[in-house]
N, C-alpha and C positions, 0 to 999 in steps of 0.2 A: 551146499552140496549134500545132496541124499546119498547115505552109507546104509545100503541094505543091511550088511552083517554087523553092526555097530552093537546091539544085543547078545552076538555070540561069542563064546570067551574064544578067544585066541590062544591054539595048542603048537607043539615045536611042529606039524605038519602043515600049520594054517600058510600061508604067503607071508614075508618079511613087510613088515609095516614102517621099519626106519631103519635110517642107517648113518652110519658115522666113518668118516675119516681115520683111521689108523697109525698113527707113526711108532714104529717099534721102539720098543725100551726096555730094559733090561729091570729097571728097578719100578716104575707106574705102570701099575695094571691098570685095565682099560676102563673107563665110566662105569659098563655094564658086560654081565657076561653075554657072548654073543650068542645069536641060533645058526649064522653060519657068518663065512668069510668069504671075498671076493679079491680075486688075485688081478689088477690091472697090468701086472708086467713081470713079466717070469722071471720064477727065482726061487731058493731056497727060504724057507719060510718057518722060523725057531717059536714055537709054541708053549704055552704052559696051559694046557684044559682045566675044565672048572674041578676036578679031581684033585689039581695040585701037579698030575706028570708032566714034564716037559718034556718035548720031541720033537726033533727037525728031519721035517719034509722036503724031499730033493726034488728038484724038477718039475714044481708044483708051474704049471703054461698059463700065459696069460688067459684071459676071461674066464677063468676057473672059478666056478661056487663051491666051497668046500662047509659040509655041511657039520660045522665043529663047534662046539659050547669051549670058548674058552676065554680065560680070565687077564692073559696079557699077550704081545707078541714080542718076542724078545729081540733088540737090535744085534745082539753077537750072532751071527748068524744066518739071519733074514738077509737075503740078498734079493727078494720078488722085492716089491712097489705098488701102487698103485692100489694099498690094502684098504680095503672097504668093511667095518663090522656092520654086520644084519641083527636084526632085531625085530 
């Protein structure tokens, strides 16, 4: 398969090139940190960004891209599903 932009470096604006399954945890942060998140099914959603803050997001609806660099997702909390990391 021919990949036109295969030569151009990939910036946090370029399109998500991979993606990973999610299950929240309180204590395993995730493989990689991500360039965003995908909500499969609405819900409250407990964060820790690549900074180190944690913060939980209310009412985050399903088929949401949230465009968020972060390091784990936490299970206390997280009530969405269906979490997707971009990369």
């Amino acid at each position: 398969m021919q990949d036109r932009y295969a030569s151009y470096a990939t910036g946090l604006e370029s399109p998500v090139t991979h993606g990973f399954p999610i299950t929240p945890n309180d204590t395993v942060p995730l493989p990689e940190l991500t360039r965003a998140i995908y909500i499969g099914a609405s819900g409250a959603l407990s964060v820790e960004f690549a900074s180190g803050a944690v913060v939980t997001l209310q009412g985050v609806a399903a088929g949401t891209v949230l465009p968020l660099r972060v390091a784990r997702i936490h299970a206390t909390a997280t009530t969405a599903d269906g979490i997707v990391g971009l990369v």
